[in-house]
VMD Tcl script that draws the C-alpha trace (Angstrom):
set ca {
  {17.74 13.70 -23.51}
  {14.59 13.36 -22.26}
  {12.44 10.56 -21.42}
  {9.20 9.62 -20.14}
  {6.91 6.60 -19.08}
  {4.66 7.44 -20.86}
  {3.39 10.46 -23.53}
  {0.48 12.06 -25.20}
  {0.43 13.15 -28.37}
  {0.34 16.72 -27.34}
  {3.58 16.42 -25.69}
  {4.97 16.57 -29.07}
  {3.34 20.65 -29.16}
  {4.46 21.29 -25.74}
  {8.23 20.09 -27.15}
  {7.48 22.42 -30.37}
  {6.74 25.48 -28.17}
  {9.39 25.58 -25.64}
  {12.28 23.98 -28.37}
  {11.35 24.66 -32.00}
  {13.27 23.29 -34.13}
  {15.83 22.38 -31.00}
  {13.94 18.99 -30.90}
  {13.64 15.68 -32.02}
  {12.03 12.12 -31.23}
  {14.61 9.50 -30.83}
  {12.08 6.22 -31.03}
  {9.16 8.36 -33.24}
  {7.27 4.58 -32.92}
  {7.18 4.77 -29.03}
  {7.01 8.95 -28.88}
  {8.31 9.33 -25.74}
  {12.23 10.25 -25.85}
  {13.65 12.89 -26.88}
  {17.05 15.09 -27.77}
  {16.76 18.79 -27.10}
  {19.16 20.82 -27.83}
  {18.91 23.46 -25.03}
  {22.71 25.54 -24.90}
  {23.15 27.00 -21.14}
  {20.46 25.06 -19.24}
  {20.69 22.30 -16.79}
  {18.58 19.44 -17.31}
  {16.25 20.72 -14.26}
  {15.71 23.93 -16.26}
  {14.79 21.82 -19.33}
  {12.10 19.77 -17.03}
  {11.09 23.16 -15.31}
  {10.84 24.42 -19.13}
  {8.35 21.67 -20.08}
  {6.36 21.38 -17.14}
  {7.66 18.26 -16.46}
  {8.88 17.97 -13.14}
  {5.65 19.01 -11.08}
  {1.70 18.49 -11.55}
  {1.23 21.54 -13.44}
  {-2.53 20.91 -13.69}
  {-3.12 21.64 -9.93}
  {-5.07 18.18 -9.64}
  {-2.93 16.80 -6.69}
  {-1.88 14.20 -9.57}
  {1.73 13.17 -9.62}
  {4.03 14.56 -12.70}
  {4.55 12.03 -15.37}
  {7.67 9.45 -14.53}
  {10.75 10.85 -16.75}
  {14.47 11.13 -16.40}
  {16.58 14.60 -18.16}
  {19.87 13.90 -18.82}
  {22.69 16.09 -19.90}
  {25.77 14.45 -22.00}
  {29.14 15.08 -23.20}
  {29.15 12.26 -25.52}
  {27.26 9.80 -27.71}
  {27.60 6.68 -30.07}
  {24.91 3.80 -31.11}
  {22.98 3.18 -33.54}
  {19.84 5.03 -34.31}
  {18.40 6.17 -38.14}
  {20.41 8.52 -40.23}
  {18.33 11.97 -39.38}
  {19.36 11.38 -35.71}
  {22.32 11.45 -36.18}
  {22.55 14.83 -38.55}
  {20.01 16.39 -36.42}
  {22.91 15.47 -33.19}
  {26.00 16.51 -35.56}
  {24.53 19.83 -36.20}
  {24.12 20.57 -32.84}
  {26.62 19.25 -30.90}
  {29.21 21.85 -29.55}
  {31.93 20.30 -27.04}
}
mol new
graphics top color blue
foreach p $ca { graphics top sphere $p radius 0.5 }
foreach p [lrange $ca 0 end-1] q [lrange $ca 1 end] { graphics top cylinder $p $q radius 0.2 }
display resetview
């Protein structure tokens, strides 16, 4: 999963490029968490991957706030396609 404090809306195309189809947004209406399905990397490599966990614009500017999190399990309550999109892709 990953989260941020905040996102811009080409965030979304940065997700696209580095996970196609390996991607969804959890809230769509606040468009800042997501579940990637990334097999083999560690959650660093999936920040690394997305530029997320340095200022890659070289403007001394801090990264944007976010927390990557790898899990083993799941339950709540979310819409329907969430939870198909998980079931697919969920290997134990």
């Amino acid at each position: 999963m990953v989260s941020m404090s905040a996102s811009s809306p080409s965030f979304g195309e940065v997700m696209e490029r580095h996970f196609p189809d390996q991607h969804i947004s959890v809230f769509p209406e606040e468009g800042h968490t997501w579940l990637v399905n990334a097999p083999g990397m560690t959650s660093r490599e999936v920040g690394e991957t997305l530029g997320i966990l340095s200022n890659q614009s070289g403007q001394g500017q801090e990264p944007p706030r976010n927390i990557i999190v790898s899990f083993n399990a799941y339950y709540g309550w979310n819409s329907p396609d969430v939870w198909e999109w998980i079931s697919k892709r969920w290997t134990v």
